[in-house]
N, C-alpha and C positions, 0 to 999 in steps of 0.2 A: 496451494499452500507451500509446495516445495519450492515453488516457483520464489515466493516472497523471503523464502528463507533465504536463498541464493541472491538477493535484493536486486532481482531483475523488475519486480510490479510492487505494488502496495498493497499492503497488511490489509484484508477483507472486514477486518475488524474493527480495525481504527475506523472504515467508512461510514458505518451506520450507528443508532442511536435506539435506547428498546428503553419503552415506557412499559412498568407494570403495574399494576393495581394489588395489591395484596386486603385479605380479608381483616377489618378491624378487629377480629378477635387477634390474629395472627402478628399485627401490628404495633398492638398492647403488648405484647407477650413481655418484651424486657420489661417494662413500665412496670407491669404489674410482678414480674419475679422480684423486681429492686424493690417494690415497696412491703412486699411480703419480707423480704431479705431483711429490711432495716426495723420492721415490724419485730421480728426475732431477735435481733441484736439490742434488741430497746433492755437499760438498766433494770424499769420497776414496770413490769405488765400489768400485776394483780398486785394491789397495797399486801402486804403483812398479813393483817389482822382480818383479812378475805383469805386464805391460803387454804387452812384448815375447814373452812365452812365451805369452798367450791370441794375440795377436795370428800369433802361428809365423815370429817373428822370432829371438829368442833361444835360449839353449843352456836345454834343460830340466832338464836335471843344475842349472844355477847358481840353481835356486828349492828347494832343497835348504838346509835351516838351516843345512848345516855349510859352506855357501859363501856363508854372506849376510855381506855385510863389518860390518854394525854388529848381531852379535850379542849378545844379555843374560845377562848372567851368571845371573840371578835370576830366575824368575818368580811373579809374583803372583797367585795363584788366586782373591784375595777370599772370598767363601763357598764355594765349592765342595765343600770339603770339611768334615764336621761336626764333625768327632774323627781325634786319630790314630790310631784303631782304622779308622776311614772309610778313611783316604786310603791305610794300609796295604792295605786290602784290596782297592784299585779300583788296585793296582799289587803283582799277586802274581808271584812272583819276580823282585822286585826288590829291593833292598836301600835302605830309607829311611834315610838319613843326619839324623838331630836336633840341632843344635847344645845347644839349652834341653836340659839333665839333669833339672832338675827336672821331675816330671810334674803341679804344678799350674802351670806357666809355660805349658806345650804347650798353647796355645789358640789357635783361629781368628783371623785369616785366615793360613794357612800362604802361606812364600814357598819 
């Protein structure tokens, strides 16, 4: 080594190449701190109106849709369902209500 320093030979280091394997848990390690990390910095973890009831303050009846004060008339499933033949069937006996008559209007995203 003293030798390379005095640049009489070459750096032993430069010559070779070292492959290693590390263990997948050990490999994950950033992956998974980052995702905990953004996990924690996220705005809305637990809605509102859950806060009081995880915490076993609150009445657990009032997390109940039919007691939430700003409920929606409408909901928007975006894709979820493919067809009205789909969304009929992943809701049996019940009665689906279609406003569109026509059946080439009936098209995705159902509200």
């Amino acid at each position: 080594m003293t030798s390379s320093i005095q640049g009489a030979t070459e750096d032993p280091y430069e010559t070779f190449n070292i492959i290693m394997r590390r263990k997948p848990k050990e490999n994950n390690f950033k992956a998974v701190l980052e995702t905990i990390r953004n996990l924690m910095n996220t705005e809305c973890v637990v809605p509102d109106w859950l806060h009081d009831i995880i915490l076993g303050y609150g009445d657990p009846g009032s997390a109940h849709y039919s007691k939430m004060p700003n409920q929606i008339s409408t909901l928007d499933f975006n894709d979820t369902f493919l067809s009205l033949d789909h969304l009929r069937s992943c809701f049996p006996g019940y009665t689906i209500r279609v406003t569109e008559e026509d059946p080439d209007l009936q098209v995705f995203p159902f509200r």
